[in-house]
C-alpha positions in Angstrom: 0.0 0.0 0.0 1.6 3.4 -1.2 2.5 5.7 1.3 1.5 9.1 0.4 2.2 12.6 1.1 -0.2 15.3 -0.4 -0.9 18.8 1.2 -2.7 20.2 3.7 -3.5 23.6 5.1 -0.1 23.8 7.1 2.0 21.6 5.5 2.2 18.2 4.6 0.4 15.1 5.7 1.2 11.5 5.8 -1.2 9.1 4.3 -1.4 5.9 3.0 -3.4 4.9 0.4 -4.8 1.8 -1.4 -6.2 1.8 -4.3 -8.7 0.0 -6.5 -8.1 -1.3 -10.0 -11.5 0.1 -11.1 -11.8 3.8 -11.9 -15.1 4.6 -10.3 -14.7 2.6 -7.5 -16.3 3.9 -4.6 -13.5 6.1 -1.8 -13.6 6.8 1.5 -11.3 8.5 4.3 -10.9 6.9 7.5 -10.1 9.0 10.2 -8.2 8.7 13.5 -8.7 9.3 17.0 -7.3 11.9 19.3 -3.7 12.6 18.8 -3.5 13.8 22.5 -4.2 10.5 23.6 -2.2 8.8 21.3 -4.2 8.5 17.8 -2.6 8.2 14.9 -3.9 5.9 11.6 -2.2 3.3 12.6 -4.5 2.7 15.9 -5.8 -0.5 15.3 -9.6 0.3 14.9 -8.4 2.7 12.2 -6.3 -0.1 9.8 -9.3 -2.5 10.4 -11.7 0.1 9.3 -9.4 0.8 5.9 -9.1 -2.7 5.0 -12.8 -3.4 5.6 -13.3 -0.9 3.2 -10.9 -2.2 1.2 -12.0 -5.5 1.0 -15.7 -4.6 0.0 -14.3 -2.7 -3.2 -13.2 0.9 -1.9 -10.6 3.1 -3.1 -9.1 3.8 0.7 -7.5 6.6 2.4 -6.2 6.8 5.9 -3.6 10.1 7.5 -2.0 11.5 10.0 -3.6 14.7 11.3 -1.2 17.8 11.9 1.3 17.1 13.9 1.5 13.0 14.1 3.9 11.0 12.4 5.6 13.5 9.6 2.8 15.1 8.9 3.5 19.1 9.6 1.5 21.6 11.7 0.4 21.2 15.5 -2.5 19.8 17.5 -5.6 22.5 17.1 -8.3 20.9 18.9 -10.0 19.7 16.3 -10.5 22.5 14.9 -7.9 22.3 12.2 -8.1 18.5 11.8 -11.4 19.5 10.3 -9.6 21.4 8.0 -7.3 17.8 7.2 -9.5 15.9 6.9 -10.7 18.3 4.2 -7.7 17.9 2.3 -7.6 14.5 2.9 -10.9 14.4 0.7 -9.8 16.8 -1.7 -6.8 14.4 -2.6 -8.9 11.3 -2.8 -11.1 12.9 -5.2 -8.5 14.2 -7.3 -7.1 11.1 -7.3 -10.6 9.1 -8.2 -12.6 12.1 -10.4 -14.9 9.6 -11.9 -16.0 7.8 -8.1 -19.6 8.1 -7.5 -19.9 7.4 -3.8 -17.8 8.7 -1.3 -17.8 7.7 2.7 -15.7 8.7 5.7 -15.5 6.4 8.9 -14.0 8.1 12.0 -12.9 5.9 15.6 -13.4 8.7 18.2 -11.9 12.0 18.0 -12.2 10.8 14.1 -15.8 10.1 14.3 -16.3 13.6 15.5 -14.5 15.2 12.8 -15.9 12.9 10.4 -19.3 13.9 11.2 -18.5 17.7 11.2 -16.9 16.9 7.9 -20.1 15.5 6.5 -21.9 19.0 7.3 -19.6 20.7 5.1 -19.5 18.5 2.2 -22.6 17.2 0.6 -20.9 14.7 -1.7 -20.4 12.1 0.8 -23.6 9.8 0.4 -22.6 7.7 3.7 -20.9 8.0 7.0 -19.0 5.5 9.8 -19.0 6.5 13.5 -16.5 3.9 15.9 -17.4 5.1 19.3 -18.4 8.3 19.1 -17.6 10.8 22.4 -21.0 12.0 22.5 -20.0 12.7 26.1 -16.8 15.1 25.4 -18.3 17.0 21.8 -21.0 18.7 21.0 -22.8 17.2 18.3 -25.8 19.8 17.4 -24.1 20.3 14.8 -26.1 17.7 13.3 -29.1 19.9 12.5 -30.4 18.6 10.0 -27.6 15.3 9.8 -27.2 15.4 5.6 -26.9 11.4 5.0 -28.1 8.1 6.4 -25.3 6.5 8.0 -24.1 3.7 10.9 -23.2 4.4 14.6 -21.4 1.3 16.1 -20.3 1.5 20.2 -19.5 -1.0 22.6 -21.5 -2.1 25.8 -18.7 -1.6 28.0 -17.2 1.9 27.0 -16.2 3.6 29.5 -14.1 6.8 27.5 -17.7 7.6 25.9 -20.1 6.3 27.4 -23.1 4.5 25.5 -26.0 6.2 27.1 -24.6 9.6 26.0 -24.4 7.6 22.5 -27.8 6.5 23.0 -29.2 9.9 23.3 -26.8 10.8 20.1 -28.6 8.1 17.8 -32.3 9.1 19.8 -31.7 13.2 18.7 -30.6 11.5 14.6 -33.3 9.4 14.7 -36.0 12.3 14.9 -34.9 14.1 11.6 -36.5 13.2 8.4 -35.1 11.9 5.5 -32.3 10.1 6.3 -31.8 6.6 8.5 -29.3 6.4 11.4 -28.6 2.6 11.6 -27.3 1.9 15.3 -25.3 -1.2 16.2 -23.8 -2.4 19.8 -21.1 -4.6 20.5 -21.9 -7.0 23.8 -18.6 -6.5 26.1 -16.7 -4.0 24.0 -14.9 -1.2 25.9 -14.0 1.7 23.6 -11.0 0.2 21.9 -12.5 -3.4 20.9 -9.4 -4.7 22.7 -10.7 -8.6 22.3 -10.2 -8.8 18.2 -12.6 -11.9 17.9 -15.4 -11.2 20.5 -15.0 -7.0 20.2 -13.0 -6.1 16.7 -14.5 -9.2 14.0 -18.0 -8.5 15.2 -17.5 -4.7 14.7 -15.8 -5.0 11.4 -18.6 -7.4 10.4 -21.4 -5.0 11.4 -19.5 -2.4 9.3 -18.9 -4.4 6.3 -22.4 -5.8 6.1 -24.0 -2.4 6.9 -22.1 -0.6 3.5 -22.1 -3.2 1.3 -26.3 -3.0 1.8 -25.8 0.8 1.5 -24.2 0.6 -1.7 -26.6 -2.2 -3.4 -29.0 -0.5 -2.7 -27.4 2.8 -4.1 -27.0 0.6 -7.2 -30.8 0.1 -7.9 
């Protein structure tokens, strides 16, 4: 898988990126959690997402937000990781001009900035949210959420909470014209430490959650 480096609004940032042999195939960012705590696109929720993507027939892009790995710049609370991840989208498409759906998945922090990303950018047709911190973000944003998409937690989650994601996926639920597909993983905590009872099950809910999405896109 090519590692990348394209630019971004202070400098570069390091991707990598994995590309299908079909022109329009379908692309999507994945995006990584906090990069105070440690996030970087190598977390392991983060690779699993890209491949899963990957494996269903996606043109994939994971990266470094400012400041991790060699990508340039320094941590801005999320406010210019928007602005990345931005970038991030604007290569991709570059890279794919004839790709007719376009998704972004986001573990976390990345779920977060995923979402806000889908506000500002009305070409993404679907969205990923890992275990979002409903609990540490505001997510009013979301007025009116733009496209259907899947929220996936774990039962055990104690960095955000799932009764604060609960209320998330209640407050989506009650606008019109889109569906907020919800799924819960028995005995996960917010990393999906356990890769067969926490991480497969996860991946699988993901996996068979877009590849409906996009046969039914198809019709």
């Amino acid at each position: 898988m090519p590692e990348v480096i394209f630019p971004g609004p202070e400098g570069r940032l390091e991707g990598r990126y994995h590309p299908q042999p079909i022109p329009d195939a379908p692309i999507a960012i994945i995006l990584h959690p906090d990069p105070k705590f440690g996030g970087t696109m190598n977390n392991r929720v983060v690779y699993n997402l890209h491949y899963a993507f990957h494996k269903i027939g996606f043109t994939v892009l994971r990266f470094n937000f400012r400041g991790v790995g060699r990508s340039q710049g320094e941590y801005d609370e999320g406010i210019g990781e928007l602005s990345d991840a931005a970038s991030a989208l604007d290569y991709l498409q570059a890279m794919n001009p004839n790709s007719k759906h376009c998704w972004v998945a986001g573990f976390s922090f990345g779920a977060w900035i995923g979402m806000q990303l889908l506000m500002r950018r009305p070409e993404i047709t679907g969205f990923v949210s890992v275990a979002p911190p409903a609990n540490m973000y505001d997510f009013s944003f979301l007025a009116p959420c733009p496209s259907s998409g899947l929220i996936i937690n774990g039962t055990a989650d104690r960095v955000a909470p799932p009764k604060d994601t609960h209320t998330l996926v209640g407050k989506l639920r009650e606008q019109k014209g889109i569906t907020i597909s919800h799924e819960e993983i028995e005995g996960a905590d917010h990393f999906f430490k356990d890769d067969e009872a926490h991480m497969k099950p996860m991946i699988d809910h993901v996996q068979t959650y877009v590849r409906r999405r996009l046969t039914e896109g198809s019709r």
